[in-house]
C-alpha positions in Angstrom: -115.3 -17.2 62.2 -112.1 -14.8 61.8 -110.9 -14.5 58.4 -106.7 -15.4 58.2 -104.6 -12.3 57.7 -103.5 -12.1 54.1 -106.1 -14.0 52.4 -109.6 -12.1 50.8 -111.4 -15.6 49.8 -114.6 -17.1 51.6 -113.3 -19.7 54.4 -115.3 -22.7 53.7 -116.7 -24.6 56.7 -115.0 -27.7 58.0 -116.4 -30.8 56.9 -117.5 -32.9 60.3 -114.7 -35.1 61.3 -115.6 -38.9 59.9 -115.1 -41.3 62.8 -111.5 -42.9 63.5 -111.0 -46.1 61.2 -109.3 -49.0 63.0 -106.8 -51.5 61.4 -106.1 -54.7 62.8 -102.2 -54.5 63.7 -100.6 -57.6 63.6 -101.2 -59.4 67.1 -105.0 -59.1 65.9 -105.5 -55.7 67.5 -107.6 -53.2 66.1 -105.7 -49.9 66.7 -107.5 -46.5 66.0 -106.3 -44.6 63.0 -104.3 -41.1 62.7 -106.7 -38.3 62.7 -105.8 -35.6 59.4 -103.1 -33.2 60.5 -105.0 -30.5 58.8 -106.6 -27.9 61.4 -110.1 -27.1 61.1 -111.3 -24.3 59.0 -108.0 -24.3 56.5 -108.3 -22.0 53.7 -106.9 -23.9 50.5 -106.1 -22.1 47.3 -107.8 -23.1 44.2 -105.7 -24.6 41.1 -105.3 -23.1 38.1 -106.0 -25.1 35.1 -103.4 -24.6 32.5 -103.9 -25.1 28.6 -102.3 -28.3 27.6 -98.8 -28.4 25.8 -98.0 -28.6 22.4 -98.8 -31.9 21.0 -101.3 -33.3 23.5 -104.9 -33.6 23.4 -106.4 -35.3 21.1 -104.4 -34.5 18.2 -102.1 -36.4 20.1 -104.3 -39.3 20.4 -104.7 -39.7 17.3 -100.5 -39.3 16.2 -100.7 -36.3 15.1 -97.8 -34.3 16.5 -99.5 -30.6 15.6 -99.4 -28.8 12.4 -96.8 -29.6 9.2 -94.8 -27.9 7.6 -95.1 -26.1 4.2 -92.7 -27.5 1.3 -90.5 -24.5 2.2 -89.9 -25.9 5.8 -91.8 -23.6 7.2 -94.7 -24.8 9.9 -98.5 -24.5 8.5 -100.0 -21.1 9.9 -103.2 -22.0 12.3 -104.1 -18.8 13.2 -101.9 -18.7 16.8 -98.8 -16.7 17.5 -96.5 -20.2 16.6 -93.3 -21.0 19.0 -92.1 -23.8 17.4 -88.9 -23.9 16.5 -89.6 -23.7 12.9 -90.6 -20.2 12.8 -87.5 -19.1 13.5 -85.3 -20.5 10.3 -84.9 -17.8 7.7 -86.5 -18.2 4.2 -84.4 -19.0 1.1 -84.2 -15.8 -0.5 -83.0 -14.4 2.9 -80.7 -17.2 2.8 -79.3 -15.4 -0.6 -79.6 -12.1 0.2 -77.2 -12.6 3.4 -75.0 -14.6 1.1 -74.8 -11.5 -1.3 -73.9 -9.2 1.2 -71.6 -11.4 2.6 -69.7 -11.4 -0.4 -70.3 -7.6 -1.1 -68.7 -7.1 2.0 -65.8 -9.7 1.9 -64.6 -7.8 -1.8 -65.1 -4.3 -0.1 -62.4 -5.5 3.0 -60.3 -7.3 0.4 -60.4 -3.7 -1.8 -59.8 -1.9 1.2 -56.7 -4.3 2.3 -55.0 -4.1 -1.7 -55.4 -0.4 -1.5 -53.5 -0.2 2.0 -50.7 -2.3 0.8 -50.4 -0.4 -2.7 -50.5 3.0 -1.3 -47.2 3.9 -1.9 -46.9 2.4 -5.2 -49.9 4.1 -6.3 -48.1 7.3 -5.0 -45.3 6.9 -6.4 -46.8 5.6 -10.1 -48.8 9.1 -9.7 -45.6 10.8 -9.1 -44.3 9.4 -12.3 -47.4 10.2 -14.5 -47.4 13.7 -13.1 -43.6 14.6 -14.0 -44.3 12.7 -17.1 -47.0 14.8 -18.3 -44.9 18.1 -16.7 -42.2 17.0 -19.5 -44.7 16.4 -22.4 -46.4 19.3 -21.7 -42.7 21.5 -21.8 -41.3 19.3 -24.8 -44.7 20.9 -26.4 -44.7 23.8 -25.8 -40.7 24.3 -26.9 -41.8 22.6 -30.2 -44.9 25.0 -30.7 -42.7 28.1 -29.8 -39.2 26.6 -32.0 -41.4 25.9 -35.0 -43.1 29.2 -35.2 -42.1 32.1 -37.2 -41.4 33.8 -33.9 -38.0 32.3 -34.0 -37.6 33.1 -38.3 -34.0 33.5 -38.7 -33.9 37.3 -40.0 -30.2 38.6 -38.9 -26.9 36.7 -39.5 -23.4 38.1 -38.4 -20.2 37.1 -39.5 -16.8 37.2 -36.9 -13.3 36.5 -36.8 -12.4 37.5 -40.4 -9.6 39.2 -41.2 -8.2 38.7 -44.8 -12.7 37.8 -45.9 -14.8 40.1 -46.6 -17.4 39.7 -43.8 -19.9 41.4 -45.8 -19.4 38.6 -48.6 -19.8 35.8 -46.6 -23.1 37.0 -44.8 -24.6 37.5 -48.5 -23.6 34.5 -49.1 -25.6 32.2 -46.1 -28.8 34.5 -47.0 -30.4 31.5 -48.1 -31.0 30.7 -44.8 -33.2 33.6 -43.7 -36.8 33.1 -43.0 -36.0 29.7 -41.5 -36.9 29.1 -38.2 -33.5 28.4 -36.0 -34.2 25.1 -35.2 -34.6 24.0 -38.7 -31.3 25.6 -40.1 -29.7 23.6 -42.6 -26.3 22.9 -41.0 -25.0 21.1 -44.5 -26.4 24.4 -46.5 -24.2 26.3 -44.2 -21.1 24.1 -44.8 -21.8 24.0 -48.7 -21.9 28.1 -48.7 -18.6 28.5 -46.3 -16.6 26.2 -48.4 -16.6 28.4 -51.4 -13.9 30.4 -48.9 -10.8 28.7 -48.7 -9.7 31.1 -45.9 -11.9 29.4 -43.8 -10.5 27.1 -42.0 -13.3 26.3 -39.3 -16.4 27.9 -38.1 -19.0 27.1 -36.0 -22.6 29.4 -35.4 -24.1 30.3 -32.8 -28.0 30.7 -32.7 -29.1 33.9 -30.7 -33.3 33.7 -30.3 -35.3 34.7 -31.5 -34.0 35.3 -34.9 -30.3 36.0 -34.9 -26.8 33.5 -35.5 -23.3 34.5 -34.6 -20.7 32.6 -37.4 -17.4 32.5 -35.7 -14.9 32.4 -38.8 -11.5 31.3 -38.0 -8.6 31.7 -41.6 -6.0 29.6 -42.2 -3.0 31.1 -41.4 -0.1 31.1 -44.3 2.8 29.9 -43.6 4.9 30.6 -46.7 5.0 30.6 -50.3 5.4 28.1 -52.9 6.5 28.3 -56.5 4.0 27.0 -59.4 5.8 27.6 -62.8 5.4 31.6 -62.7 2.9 31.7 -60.1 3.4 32.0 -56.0 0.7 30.8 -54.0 0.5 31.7 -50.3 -0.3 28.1 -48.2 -0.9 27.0 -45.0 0.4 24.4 -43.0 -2.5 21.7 -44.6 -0.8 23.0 -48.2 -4.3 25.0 -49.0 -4.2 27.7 -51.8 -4.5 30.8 -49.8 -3.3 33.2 -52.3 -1.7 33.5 -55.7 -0.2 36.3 -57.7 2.7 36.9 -60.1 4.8 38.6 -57.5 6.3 36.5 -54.3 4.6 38.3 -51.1 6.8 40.2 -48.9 7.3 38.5 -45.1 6.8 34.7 -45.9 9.5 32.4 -46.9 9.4 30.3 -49.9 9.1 26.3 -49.7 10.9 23.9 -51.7 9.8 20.9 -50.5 9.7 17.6 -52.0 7.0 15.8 -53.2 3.9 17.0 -55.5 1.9 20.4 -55.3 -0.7 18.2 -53.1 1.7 16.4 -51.3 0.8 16.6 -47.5 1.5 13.5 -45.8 3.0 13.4 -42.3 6.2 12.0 -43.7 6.1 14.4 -46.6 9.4 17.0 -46.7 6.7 20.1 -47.3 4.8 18.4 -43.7 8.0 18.5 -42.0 9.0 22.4 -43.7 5.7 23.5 -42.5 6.4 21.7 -38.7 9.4 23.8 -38.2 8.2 27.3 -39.5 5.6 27.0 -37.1 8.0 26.2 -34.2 10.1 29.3 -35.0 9.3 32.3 -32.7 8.1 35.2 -34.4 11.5 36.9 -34.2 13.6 33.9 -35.9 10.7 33.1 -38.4 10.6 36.7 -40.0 14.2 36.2 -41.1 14.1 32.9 -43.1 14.2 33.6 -46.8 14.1 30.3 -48.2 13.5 26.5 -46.5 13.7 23.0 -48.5 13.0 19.6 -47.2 13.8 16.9 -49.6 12.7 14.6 -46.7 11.3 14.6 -43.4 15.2 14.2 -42.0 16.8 17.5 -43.7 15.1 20.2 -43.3 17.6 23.4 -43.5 17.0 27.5 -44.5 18.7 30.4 -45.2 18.6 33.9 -43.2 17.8 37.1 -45.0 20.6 39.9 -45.3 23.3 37.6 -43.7 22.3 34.8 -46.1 23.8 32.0 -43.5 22.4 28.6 -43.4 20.8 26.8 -40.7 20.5 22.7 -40.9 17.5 21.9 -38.6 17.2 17.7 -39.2 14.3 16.5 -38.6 11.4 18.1 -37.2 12.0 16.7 -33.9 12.5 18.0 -30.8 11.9 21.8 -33.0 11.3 23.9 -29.3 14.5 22.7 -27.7 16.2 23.4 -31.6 14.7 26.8 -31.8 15.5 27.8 -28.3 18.6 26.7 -29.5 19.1 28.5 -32.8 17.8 32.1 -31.1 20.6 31.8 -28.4 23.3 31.1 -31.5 21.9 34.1 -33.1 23.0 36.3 -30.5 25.7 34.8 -29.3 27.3 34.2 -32.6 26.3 36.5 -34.8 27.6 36.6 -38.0 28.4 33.3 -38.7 27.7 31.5 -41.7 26.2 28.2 -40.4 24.5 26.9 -37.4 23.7 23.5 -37.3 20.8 22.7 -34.7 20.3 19.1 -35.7 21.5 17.5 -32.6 20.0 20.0 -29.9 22.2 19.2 -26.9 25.2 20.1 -29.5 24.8 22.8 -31.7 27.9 24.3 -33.7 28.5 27.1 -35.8 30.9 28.0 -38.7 
Protein backbone atom coordinates (compact mmCIF):
# COMPACT_ATOMS: atom_id res chain seq x y z
CA UNK A 1 0.00 0.00 0.00
CA UNK A 2 1.42 3.64 -0.87
CA UNK A 3 2.50 5.57 2.10
CA UNK A 4 0.64 9.38 2.16
CA UNK A 5 3.05 12.14 1.34
CA UNK A 6 4.03 13.96 4.50
CA UNK A 7 3.61 11.31 7.06
CA UNK A 8 6.81 8.71 8.18
CA UNK A 9 4.36 6.43 10.50
CA UNK A 10 3.32 2.69 9.72
CA UNK A 11 -0.27 2.78 7.85
CA UNK A 12 -2.26 0.42 9.84
CA UNK A 13 -4.56 -1.93 7.88
CA UNK A 14 -8.26 -1.24 7.58
CA UNK A 15 -10.32 -3.05 9.86
CA UNK A 16 -12.96 -5.26 7.54
CA UNK A 17 -16.09 -3.20 7.12
CA UNK A 18 -18.83 -4.64 9.83
CA UNK A 19 -22.10 -5.23 8.02
CA UNK A 20 -24.74 -2.32 7.51
CA UNK A 21 -27.03 -2.13 10.75
CA UNK A 22 -30.67 -1.44 9.99
CA UNK A 23 -33.15 0.71 12.05
CA UNK A 24 -36.67 0.44 11.84
CA UNK A 25 -37.87 4.02 10.55
CA UNK A 26 -41.10 4.88 11.58
CA UNK A 27 -43.61 3.26 9.09
CA UNK A 28 -42.01 -0.10 10.48
CA UNK A 29 -39.28 -0.16 7.87
CA UNK A 30 -35.97 -1.31 8.37
CA UNK A 31 -33.69 1.07 6.56
CA UNK A 32 -29.93 0.31 6.17
CA UNK A 33 -27.52 2.40 8.07
CA UNK A 34 -24.79 5.10 6.93
CA UNK A 35 -21.61 3.45 6.22
CA UNK A 36 -18.41 5.53 8.20
CA UNK A 37 -17.21 8.46 6.07
CA UNK A 38 -13.79 7.57 6.87
CA UNK A 39 -11.79 6.11 3.65
CA UNK A 40 -10.06 3.00 4.03
CA UNK A 41 -6.50 2.85 5.05
CA UNK A 42 -6.60 6.52 7.06
CA UNK A 43 -3.53 7.22 8.91
CA UNK A 44 -4.61 8.75 12.36
CA UNK A 45 -2.12 10.49 14.66
CA UNK A 46 -1.63 9.27 18.10
CA UNK A 47 -2.55 11.49 21.28
CA UNK A 48 -0.31 12.80 23.43
CA UNK A 49 -1.06 12.23 27.04
CA UNK A 50 -0.48 15.32 28.99
CA UNK A 51 0.51 15.44 32.91
CA UNK A 52 -2.53 16.46 34.82
CA UNK A 53 -2.94 20.08 36.15
CA UNK A 54 -2.29 21.42 39.34
CA UNK A 55 -4.61 20.22 41.90
CA UNK A 56 -5.98 17.06 40.23
CA UNK A 57 -5.28 13.51 40.88
CA UNK A 58 -5.67 12.18 43.75
CA UNK A 59 -4.53 14.81 45.92
CA UNK A 60 -7.54 16.27 44.59
CA UNK A 61 -9.68 13.44 45.58
CA UNK A 62 -8.92 13.54 48.64
CA UNK A 63 -9.32 17.85 49.15
CA UNK A 64 -6.25 18.54 49.12
CA UNK A 65 -5.62 21.51 46.80
CA UNK A 66 -1.57 20.87 46.53
CA UNK A 67 1.11 21.91 48.79
CA UNK A 68 0.64 24.85 51.82
CA UNK A 69 2.18 27.42 52.55
CA UNK A 70 4.97 28.12 55.02
CA UNK A 71 4.05 30.69 57.99
CA UNK A 72 5.84 33.34 55.87
CA UNK A 73 3.24 32.93 52.95
CA UNK A 74 5.44 31.36 51.02
CA UNK A 75 4.25 27.79 49.23
CA UNK A 76 6.04 24.47 50.80
CA UNK A 77 9.03 23.54 48.46
CA UNK A 78 8.31 19.84 46.85
CA UNK A 79 11.17 19.54 44.98
CA UNK A 80 9.60 20.96 41.39
CA UNK A 81 10.26 24.22 39.72
CA UNK A 82 6.83 25.81 41.55
CA UNK A 83 4.37 28.25 39.29
CA UNK A 84 2.09 29.12 41.68
CA UNK A 85 1.32 32.33 42.22
CA UNK A 86 2.90 32.40 45.57
CA UNK A 87 6.37 32.18 44.50
CA UNK A 88 6.30 35.24 43.20
CA UNK A 89 5.51 37.63 46.44
CA UNK A 90 8.64 39.11 47.81
CA UNK A 91 9.82 38.19 51.39
CA UNK A 92 9.56 40.58 54.36
CA UNK A 93 12.91 41.73 54.63
CA UNK A 94 12.68 42.58 50.86
CA UNK A 95 9.60 44.20 51.72
CA UNK A 96 12.00 46.59 54.15
CA UNK A 97 14.73 46.88 52.27
CA UNK A 98 12.61 48.43 49.22
CA UNK A 99 10.93 50.57 51.81
CA UNK A 100 14.45 51.81 52.94
CA UNK A 101 15.53 52.74 49.75
CA UNK A 102 12.43 54.25 48.98
CA UNK A 103 12.90 56.57 51.53
CA UNK A 104 16.70 56.98 50.90
CA UNK A 105 15.72 58.04 47.71
CA UNK A 106 12.66 60.32 48.42
CA UNK A 107 15.21 62.57 51.09
CA UNK A 108 17.96 62.55 48.35
CA UNK A 109 15.17 64.31 45.57
CA UNK A 110 13.83 66.35 48.45
CA UNK A 111 17.77 67.44 49.18
CA UNK A 112 18.31 67.87 45.73
CA UNK A 113 14.91 70.06 45.23
CA UNK A 114 15.96 72.52 48.70
CA UNK A 115 19.33 72.95 47.29
CA UNK A 116 17.86 74.17 43.80
CA UNK A 117 15.62 76.56 45.39
CA UNK A 118 18.37 78.00 47.92
CA UNK A 119 21.03 78.36 45.36
CA UNK A 120 21.14 81.81 45.26
CA UNK A 121 20.75 82.36 48.82
CA UNK A 122 23.43 80.08 49.56
CA UNK A 123 25.49 82.33 47.05
CA UNK A 124 24.77 85.14 48.23
CA UNK A 125 25.18 84.09 52.23
CA UNK A 126 28.79 82.92 50.83
CA UNK A 127 29.26 86.22 49.31
CA UNK A 128 28.69 87.73 52.70
CA UNK A 129 30.92 85.40 54.78
CA UNK A 130 33.70 85.85 52.21
CA UNK A 131 33.71 89.86 52.37
CA UNK A 132 33.15 89.36 55.95
CA UNK A 133 36.24 87.47 56.56
CA UNK A 134 38.14 89.95 53.75
CA UNK A 135 37.28 92.82 56.44
CA UNK A 136 38.30 90.80 59.63
CA UNK A 137 41.24 89.65 58.13
CA UNK A 138 42.22 93.73 57.11
CA UNK A 139 40.84 95.12 60.45
CA UNK A 140 43.70 92.54 61.75
CA UNK A 141 46.12 93.01 60.14
CA UNK A 142 45.89 97.23 60.59
CA UNK A 143 45.65 96.42 64.42
CA UNK A 144 48.88 94.07 64.32
CA UNK A 145 50.80 96.70 62.18
CA UNK A 146 49.17 100.12 64.42
CA UNK A 147 50.16 98.44 67.65
CA UNK A 148 53.64 97.50 66.81
CA UNK A 149 56.64 99.51 67.56
CA UNK A 150 56.92 99.92 63.76
CA UNK A 151 54.67 102.84 64.04
CA UNK A 152 56.65 104.28 67.71
CA UNK A 153 56.18 107.91 67.58
CA UNK A 154 59.99 109.00 67.48
CA UNK A 155 59.82 112.67 65.66
CA UNK A 156 57.40 115.53 66.48
CA UNK A 157 57.39 118.97 64.63
CA UNK A 158 55.90 122.02 65.72
CA UNK A 159 54.27 124.77 62.97
CA UNK A 160 52.70 127.95 62.75
CA UNK A 161 54.51 129.71 65.66
CA UNK A 162 55.47 132.89 65.53
CA UNK A 163 55.78 134.78 68.90
CA UNK A 164 56.60 130.52 70.71
CA UNK A 165 59.49 129.16 70.71
CA UNK A 166 58.89 126.10 68.47
CA UNK A 167 61.76 124.39 70.04
CA UNK A 168 59.95 124.75 73.58
CA UNK A 169 56.94 123.47 72.70
CA UNK A 170 58.31 120.24 71.02
CA UNK A 171 60.38 119.59 74.36
CA UNK A 172 57.53 119.99 75.92
CA UNK A 173 55.11 116.98 74.17
CA UNK A 174 58.36 114.58 74.47
CA UNK A 175 56.34 112.62 76.69
CA UNK A 176 54.78 111.21 73.95
CA UNK A 177 57.59 109.61 72.13
CA UNK A 178 57.94 105.93 72.02
CA UNK A 179 54.15 105.61 71.73
CA UNK A 180 52.81 104.02 68.96
CA UNK A 181 50.57 106.72 66.93
CA UNK A 182 47.44 105.11 67.37
CA UNK A 183 47.75 105.17 71.07
CA UNK A 184 48.69 108.94 71.44
CA UNK A 185 47.21 110.53 74.37
CA UNK A 186 45.19 113.28 72.80
CA UNK A 187 44.32 114.76 76.54
CA UNK A 188 48.36 114.56 77.37
CA UNK A 189 48.77 116.71 74.36
CA UNK A 190 46.03 119.27 75.35
CA UNK A 191 47.41 119.32 79.11
CA UNK A 192 51.13 120.13 77.61
CA UNK A 193 49.86 122.86 75.00
CA UNK A 194 47.92 124.67 77.53
CA UNK A 195 50.82 125.77 79.50
CA UNK A 196 51.11 128.28 76.20
CA UNK A 197 48.71 130.88 76.36
CA UNK A 198 49.67 131.90 72.79
CA UNK A 199 48.08 129.11 71.66
CA UNK A 200 45.03 129.57 70.60
CA UNK A 201 44.23 126.20 68.74
CA UNK A 202 46.10 123.34 67.35
CA UNK A 203 45.41 120.31 65.87
CA UNK A 204 48.28 117.21 64.90
CA UNK A 205 48.70 115.52 62.36
CA UNK A 206 50.09 111.88 62.47
CA UNK A 207 52.64 111.12 59.59
CA UNK A 208 53.45 107.01 59.71
CA UNK A 209 55.32 105.57 60.66
CA UNK A 210 56.62 107.57 63.47
CA UNK A 211 56.25 111.22 62.88
CA UNK A 212 53.14 114.17 63.98
CA UNK A 213 52.87 117.58 62.42
CA UNK A 214 51.33 120.17 65.40
CA UNK A 215 49.84 122.95 63.60
CA UNK A 216 49.99 125.91 66.22
CA UNK A 217 47.84 128.79 65.51
CA UNK A 218 48.56 132.31 68.42
CA UNK A 219 46.08 134.44 69.53
CA UNK A 220 46.36 137.51 67.91
CA UNK A 221 46.56 140.77 70.31
CA UNK A 222 44.41 143.23 69.81
CA UNK A 223 45.51 145.91 72.25
CA UNK A 224 46.62 146.66 75.57
CA UNK A 225 45.05 146.98 78.87
CA UNK A 226 46.13 148.81 81.98
CA UNK A 227 46.56 146.70 85.47
CA UNK A 228 47.70 149.11 88.18
CA UNK A 229 51.38 149.63 86.70
CA UNK A 230 51.35 146.76 84.49
CA UNK A 231 50.19 146.52 80.54
CA UNK A 232 49.18 143.29 79.43
CA UNK A 233 48.83 142.65 75.67
CA UNK A 234 45.14 140.71 75.06
CA UNK A 235 43.28 139.23 72.51
CA UNK A 236 39.90 139.54 71.45
CA UNK A 237 38.75 136.44 74.20
CA UNK A 238 40.64 139.03 76.95
CA UNK A 239 43.67 136.36 77.31
CA UNK A 240 46.99 137.55 78.92
CA UNK A 241 49.27 137.53 76.01
CA UNK A 242 51.89 139.67 77.38
CA UNK A 243 52.83 141.96 80.18
CA UNK A 244 55.59 144.38 80.99
CA UNK A 245 56.06 147.71 82.69
CA UNK A 246 56.26 149.66 79.44
CA UNK A 247 52.86 149.96 77.09
CA UNK A 248 54.01 148.20 73.67
CA UNK A 249 54.39 150.26 70.67
CA UNK A 250 51.54 149.67 67.72
CA UNK A 251 48.46 148.51 69.91
CA UNK A 252 45.92 150.82 71.37
CA UNK A 253 45.03 150.73 74.87
CA UNK A 254 41.43 149.58 76.15
CA UNK A 255 39.41 151.16 78.73
CA UNK A 256 36.59 149.17 78.78
CA UNK A 257 34.14 148.66 81.35
CA UNK A 258 33.57 145.84 83.39
CA UNK A 259 36.26 143.63 85.43
CA UNK A 260 39.80 142.37 84.24
CA UNK A 261 37.86 139.05 83.22
CA UNK A 262 34.97 140.56 81.93
CA UNK A 263 34.15 139.10 78.45
CA UNK A 264 30.62 138.70 77.85
CA UNK A 265 28.99 139.52 74.48
CA UNK A 266 27.27 142.55 76.04
CA UNK A 267 30.41 143.45 77.84
CA UNK A 268 31.95 147.26 76.72
CA UNK A 269 35.65 145.45 76.39
CA UNK A 270 33.50 142.62 73.80
CA UNK A 271 32.17 145.37 71.95
CA UNK A 272 35.96 147.47 71.97
CA UNK A 273 37.45 144.36 70.81
CA UNK A 274 34.47 143.93 67.88
CA UNK A 275 35.39 147.16 66.41
CA UNK A 276 39.33 147.07 66.45
CA UNK A 277 38.93 144.06 64.57
CA UNK A 278 36.67 145.64 61.96
CA UNK A 279 39.18 148.45 61.34
CA UNK A 280 41.34 147.91 58.26
CA UNK A 281 44.84 147.76 58.87
CA UNK A 282 45.44 151.33 57.73
CA UNK A 283 42.71 152.95 60.15
CA UNK A 284 43.53 150.48 63.13
CA UNK A 285 47.32 151.53 63.26
CA UNK A 286 46.27 155.01 64.18
CA UNK A 287 43.99 154.58 67.20
CA UNK A 288 45.72 155.48 70.44
CA UNK A 289 43.22 154.97 72.87
CA UNK A 290 39.37 153.19 72.76
CA UNK A 291 36.76 153.04 75.80
CA UNK A 292 33.50 151.35 75.82
CA UNK A 293 31.55 151.99 78.97
CA UNK A 294 28.85 149.90 77.18
CA UNK A 295 28.16 147.89 74.32
CA UNK A 296 26.26 151.26 72.72
CA UNK A 297 29.37 153.88 73.01
CA UNK A 298 32.21 152.75 71.80
CA UNK A 299 34.53 155.93 70.65
CA UNK A 300 38.68 156.41 70.14
CA UNK A 301 41.04 158.80 69.60
CA UNK A 302 43.63 159.08 66.52
CA UNK A 303 47.39 159.39 67.14
CA UNK A 304 49.17 162.80 66.08
CA UNK A 305 45.93 164.53 65.19
CA UNK A 306 44.34 163.45 68.51
CA UNK A 307 40.60 163.76 66.89
CA UNK A 308 37.85 161.63 68.16
CA UNK A 309 35.80 159.22 66.51
CA UNK A 310 32.21 158.07 68.15
CA UNK A 311 31.62 154.61 66.63
CA UNK A 312 28.02 153.45 68.69
CA UNK A 313 27.53 150.28 68.86
CA UNK A 314 29.39 147.63 67.27
CA UNK A 315 26.88 147.23 64.68
CA UNK A 316 26.90 147.47 61.24
CA UNK A 317 31.24 148.17 61.99
CA UNK A 318 32.15 147.34 57.89
CA UNK A 319 29.67 149.88 56.52
CA UNK A 320 31.08 152.40 59.67
CA UNK A 321 34.62 151.66 58.79
CA UNK A 322 34.18 152.08 55.14
CA UNK A 323 32.76 155.04 56.36
CA UNK A 324 35.33 156.51 58.72
CA UNK A 325 38.38 155.71 55.96
CA UNK A 326 36.49 157.87 53.32
CA UNK A 327 36.08 160.86 56.11
CA UNK A 328 39.72 160.47 56.73
CA UNK A 329 40.55 161.53 53.39
CA UNK A 330 38.09 163.50 52.58
CA UNK A 331 38.20 165.53 55.72
CA UNK A 332 41.19 165.47 56.98
CA UNK A 333 41.96 167.39 59.80
CA UNK A 334 39.02 167.53 61.55
CA UNK A 335 38.48 167.05 65.03
CA UNK A 336 35.51 164.62 65.18
CA UNK A 337 33.89 162.16 63.03
CA UNK A 338 30.92 160.64 64.26
CA UNK A 339 30.14 157.22 62.42
CA UNK A 340 27.38 156.12 64.61
CA UNK A 341 24.60 156.29 62.19
CA UNK A 342 26.42 154.92 58.97
CA UNK A 343 24.08 156.27 56.22
CA UNK A 344 24.94 159.87 58.00
CA UNK A 345 28.17 160.44 59.13
CA UNK A 346 29.36 164.18 60.20
CA UNK A 347 32.42 165.74 61.03
CA UNK A 348 33.56 168.74 63.25
Amino acid sequence: MKRPQGHDRTAVPAAPAAPAARRESGDGSARPERASRRPVGTVTEPIPVLAPPAGSGPASARGDSGPRPDTAGRPASTGHPDTSPYSRLPSNREIDKALRAARRERKRVERGEVRRFTKRSRRRRLAWLAAAGVVAALVLAVMLVAYSPLLALRHIQVVGTSRLDATTVEKKLSDQLGTPLPLLDQAGISSDLAAFPLIRSYTVESHPPDSIVVRVVERQPVGVIQRGGAFTLVDAAKVPISSSEKRPDGFPLIAAGGGAADVDADSGFAAAAGVLSALPPAVLAQVDTISAKTKDDVSFTLRGSGATVVWGSAEDSGLKAADLEALLKSAKGSSRYDVSSPHSVTTG
